[in-house]
C-alpha positions as CSV (number, residue, x, y, z in Angstrom):
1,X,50.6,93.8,47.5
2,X,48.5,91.7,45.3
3,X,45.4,91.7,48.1
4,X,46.0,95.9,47.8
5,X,45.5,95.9,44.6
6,X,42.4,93.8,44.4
7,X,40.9,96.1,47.3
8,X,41.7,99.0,45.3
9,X,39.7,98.1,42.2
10,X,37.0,96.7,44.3
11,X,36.6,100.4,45.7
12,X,37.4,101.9,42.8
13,X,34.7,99.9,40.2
14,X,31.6,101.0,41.8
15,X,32.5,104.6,41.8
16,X,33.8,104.7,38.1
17,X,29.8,102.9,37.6
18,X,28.4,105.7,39.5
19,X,30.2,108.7,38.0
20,X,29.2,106.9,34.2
21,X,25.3,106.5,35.4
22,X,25.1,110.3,36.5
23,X,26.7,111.6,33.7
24,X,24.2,109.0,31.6
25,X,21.6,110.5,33.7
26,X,22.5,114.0,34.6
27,X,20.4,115.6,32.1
28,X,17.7,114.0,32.6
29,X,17.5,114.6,36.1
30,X,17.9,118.1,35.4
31,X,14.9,118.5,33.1
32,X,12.8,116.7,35.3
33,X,14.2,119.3,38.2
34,X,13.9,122.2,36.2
35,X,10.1,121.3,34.8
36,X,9.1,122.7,38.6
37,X,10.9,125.6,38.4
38,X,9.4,129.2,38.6
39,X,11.4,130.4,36.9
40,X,10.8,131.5,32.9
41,X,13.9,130.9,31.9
42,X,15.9,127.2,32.9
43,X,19.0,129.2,34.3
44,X,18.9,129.0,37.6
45,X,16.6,127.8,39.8
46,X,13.6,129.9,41.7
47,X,11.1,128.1,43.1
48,X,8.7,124.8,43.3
49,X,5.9,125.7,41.1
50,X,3.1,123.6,38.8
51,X,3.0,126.7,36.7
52,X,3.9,124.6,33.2
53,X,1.9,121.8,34.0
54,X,-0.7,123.7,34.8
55,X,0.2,125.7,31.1
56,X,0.5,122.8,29.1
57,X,-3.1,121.1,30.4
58,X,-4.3,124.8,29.1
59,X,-2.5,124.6,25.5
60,X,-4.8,123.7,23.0
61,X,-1.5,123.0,21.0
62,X,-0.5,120.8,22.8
63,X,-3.5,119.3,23.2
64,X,-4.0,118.6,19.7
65,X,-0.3,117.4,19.1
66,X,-0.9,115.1,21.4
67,X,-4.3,113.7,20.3
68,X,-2.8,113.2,16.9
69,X,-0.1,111.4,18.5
70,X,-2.0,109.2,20.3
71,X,-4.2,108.3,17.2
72,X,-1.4,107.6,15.1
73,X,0.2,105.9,17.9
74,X,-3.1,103.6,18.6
75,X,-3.6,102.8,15.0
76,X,-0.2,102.1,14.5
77,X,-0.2,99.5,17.1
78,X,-3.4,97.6,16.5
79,X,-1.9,98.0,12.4
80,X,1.9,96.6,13.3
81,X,0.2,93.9,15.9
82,X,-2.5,92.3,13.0
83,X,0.3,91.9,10.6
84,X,3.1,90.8,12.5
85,X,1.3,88.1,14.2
86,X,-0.6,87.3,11.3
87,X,3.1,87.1,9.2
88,X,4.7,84.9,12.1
89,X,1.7,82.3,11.9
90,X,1.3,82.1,8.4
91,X,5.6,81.5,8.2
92,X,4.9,78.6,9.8
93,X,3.8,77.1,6.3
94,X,7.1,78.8,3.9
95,X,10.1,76.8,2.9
96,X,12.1,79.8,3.9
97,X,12.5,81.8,6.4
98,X,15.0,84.3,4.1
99,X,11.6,86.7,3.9
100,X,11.2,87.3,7.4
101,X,14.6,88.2,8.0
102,X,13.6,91.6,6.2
103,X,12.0,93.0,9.0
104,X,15.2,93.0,11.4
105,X,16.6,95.3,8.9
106,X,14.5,98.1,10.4
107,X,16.1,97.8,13.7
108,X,19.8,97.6,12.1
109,X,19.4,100.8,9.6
110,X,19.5,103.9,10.9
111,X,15.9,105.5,11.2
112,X,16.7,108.7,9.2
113,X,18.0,106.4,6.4
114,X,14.1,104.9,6.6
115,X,12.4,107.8,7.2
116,X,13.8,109.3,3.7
117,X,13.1,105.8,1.7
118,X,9.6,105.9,2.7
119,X,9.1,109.6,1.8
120,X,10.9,108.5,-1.5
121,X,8.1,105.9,-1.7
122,X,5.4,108.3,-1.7
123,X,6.7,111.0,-3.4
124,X,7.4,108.5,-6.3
125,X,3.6,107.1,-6.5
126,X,2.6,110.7,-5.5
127,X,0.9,109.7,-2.3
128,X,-0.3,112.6,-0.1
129,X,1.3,113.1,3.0
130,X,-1.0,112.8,6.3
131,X,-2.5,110.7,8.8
132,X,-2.0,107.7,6.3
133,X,1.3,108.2,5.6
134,X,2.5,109.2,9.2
135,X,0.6,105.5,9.9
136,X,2.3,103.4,7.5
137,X,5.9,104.8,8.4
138,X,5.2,103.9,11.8
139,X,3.4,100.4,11.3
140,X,6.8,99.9,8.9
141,X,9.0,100.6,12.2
142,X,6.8,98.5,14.8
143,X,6.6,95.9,12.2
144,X,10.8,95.7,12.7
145,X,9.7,94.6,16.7
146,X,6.7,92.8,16.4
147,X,7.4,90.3,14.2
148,X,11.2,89.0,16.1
149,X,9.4,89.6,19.7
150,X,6.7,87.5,18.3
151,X,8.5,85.4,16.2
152,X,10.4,84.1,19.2
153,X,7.8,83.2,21.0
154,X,6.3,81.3,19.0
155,X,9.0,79.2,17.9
156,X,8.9,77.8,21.5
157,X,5.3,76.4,21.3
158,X,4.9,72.2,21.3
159,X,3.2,71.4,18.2
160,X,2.1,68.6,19.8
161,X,-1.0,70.8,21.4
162,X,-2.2,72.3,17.8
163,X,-1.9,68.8,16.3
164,X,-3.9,67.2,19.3
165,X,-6.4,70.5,18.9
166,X,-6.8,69.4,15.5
167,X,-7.3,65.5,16.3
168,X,-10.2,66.6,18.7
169,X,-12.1,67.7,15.6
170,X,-11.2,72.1,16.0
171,X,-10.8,73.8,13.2
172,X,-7.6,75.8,12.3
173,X,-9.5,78.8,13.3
174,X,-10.5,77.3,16.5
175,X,-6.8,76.1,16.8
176,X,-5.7,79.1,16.4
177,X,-8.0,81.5,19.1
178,X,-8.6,78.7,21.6
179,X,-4.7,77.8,21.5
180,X,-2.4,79.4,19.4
181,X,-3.4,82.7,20.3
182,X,-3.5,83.2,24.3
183,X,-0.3,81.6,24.2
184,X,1.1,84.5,21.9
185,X,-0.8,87.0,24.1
186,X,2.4,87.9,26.5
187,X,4.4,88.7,23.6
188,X,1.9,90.3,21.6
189,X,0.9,92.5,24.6
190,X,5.0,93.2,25.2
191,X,5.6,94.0,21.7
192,X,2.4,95.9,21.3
193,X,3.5,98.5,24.3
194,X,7.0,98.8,22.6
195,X,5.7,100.0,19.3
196,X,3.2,102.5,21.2
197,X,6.1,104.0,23.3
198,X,8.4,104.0,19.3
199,X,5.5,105.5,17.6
200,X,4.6,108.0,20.7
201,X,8.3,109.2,20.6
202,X,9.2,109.4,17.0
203,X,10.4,112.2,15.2
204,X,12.0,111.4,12.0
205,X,9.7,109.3,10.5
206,X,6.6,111.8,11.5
207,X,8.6,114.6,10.7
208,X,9.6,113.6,7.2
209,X,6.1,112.1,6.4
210,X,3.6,113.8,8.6
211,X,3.1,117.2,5.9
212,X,1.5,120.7,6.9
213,X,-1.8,119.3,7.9
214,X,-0.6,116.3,10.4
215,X,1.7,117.6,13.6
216,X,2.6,114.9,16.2
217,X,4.0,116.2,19.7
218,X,7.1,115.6,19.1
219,X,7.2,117.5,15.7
220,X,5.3,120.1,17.6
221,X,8.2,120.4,20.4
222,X,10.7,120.1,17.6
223,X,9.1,123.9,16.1
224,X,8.8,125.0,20.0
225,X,12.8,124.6,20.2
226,X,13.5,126.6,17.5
227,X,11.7,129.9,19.0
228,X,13.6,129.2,22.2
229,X,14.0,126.8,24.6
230,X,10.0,127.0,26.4
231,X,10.0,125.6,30.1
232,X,6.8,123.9,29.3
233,X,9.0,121.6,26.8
234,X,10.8,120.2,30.4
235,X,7.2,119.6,31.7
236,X,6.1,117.6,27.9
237,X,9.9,115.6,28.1
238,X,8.8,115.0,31.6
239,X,4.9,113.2,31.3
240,X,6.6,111.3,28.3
241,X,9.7,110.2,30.7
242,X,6.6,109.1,32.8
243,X,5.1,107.2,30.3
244,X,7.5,105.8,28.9
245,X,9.1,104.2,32.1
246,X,5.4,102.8,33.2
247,X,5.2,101.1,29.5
248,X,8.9,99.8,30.3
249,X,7.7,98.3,33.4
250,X,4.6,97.0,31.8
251,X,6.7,95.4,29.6
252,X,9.4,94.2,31.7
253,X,6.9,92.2,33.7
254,X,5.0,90.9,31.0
255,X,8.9,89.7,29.4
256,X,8.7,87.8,33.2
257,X,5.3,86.5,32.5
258,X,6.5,85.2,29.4
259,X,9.2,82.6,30.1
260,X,7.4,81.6,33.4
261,X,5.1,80.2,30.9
262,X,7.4,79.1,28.7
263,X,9.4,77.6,31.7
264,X,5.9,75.7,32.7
């Protein structure tokens, strides 16, 4: 009875795990389907055709949404990367470590909750909304993943190679680009990737404190949806599914990269 039993729940586990993944995945699949469909509505299907990615390459909308995007998404990083690392390094020398425990408050509170303090912010010192503002909301995010990924690395280096670094006459600048540094570089890297996919796939934030001159894709998808549901949006969810799974990867193996070194 008992070896009944354990055969049943061996059979029966992987299917309740499969019937929980597709229903996870399901509508994803279905957009990715449905972004080759002929069809102009995404009711039923027609036929294979590259007829929205062929109309989205030709939007200049889109185009420009996506530009913007990618230049906040850019500056954001290199912005979130100089500071964080910067912030780590320099903690080193602090009594307390109470000051960096602000940033993992960005990953804890809800984003909306963020997004509405930081329009708050610049409403109250009357700060225009734009590029900068779309920036600094996003460099405030990434900052809430740099600085732990980062952080945790560095924790692990042997002080013994900066103090011998320093006994062989290098400066703490030296120390810190000939040792310090390449040592960080799989984390930074990792970390640096995340806060480009974050910024490339915000909403609230950019929607809150992007204002009428500054549209990022996602805002711009946001105003497509409200017209009606455009089967060019399934072919946009569908380049960003792509590029966001190669950045995962990327990141993934540099993660790998990471404590093989830190193994060594």
């Amino acid at each position: 009875m008992v070896d009944n039993r354990q055969y049943f729940w061996r059979f029966l586990n992987p299917i309740v795990v499969a019937i929980a993944y597709l229903f996870l995945y399901m509508p994803i699949i279905v957009l990715v389907l449905f972004s080759f469909n002929d069809a102009a509505f995404s009711v039923s299907w027609v036929g294979f055709s590259l007829r929205w990615y062929k109309k989205l390459i030709n939007s200049p909308e889109i185009i420009s949404a996506l530009e913007t995007s990618l230049i906040v998404a850019i500056v954001t990083t290199f912005l979130s990367l100089l500071v964080g690392t910067f912030f780590v390094v320099a903690s080193r020398w602090w009594r307390t470590s109470m000051l960096g425990n602000i940033f993992y408050t960005n990953i804890l509170l809800p984003e909306i909750v963020l997004a509405i303090g930081i329009l708050s912010i610049f409403n109250f010192f009357n700060i225009p909304l734009g590029y900068g503002s779309v920036i600094a909301g996003h460099t405030l995010l990434g900052l809430g993943f740099v600085v732990p990924i980062v952080k945790a690395r560095f924790v692990e280096l042997d002080p013994i190679l900066t103090e011998a670094s320093l006994d062989l006459g290098a400066t703490y600048l030296q120390t810190f680009r000939k040792v310090v540094l390449p040592l960080l570089m799989p984390s930074i890297i990792a970390s640096g990737l995340l806060v480009f996919t974050l910024s490339m796939d915000d909403f609230l934030i950019s929607f809150f404190c992007s204002g009428p001159t500054v549209q990022t894709l996602s805002v711009y998808v946001y105003s497509m949806i409200k017209t009606g549901v455009d089967p060019m949006i399934n072919a946009v969810s569908t380049c960003f599914l792509v590029i966001s799974s190669i950045l995962v990867l990327v990141l993934c193996s540099l993660k790998v990269v990471d404590h093989v070194i830190s193994y060594e």
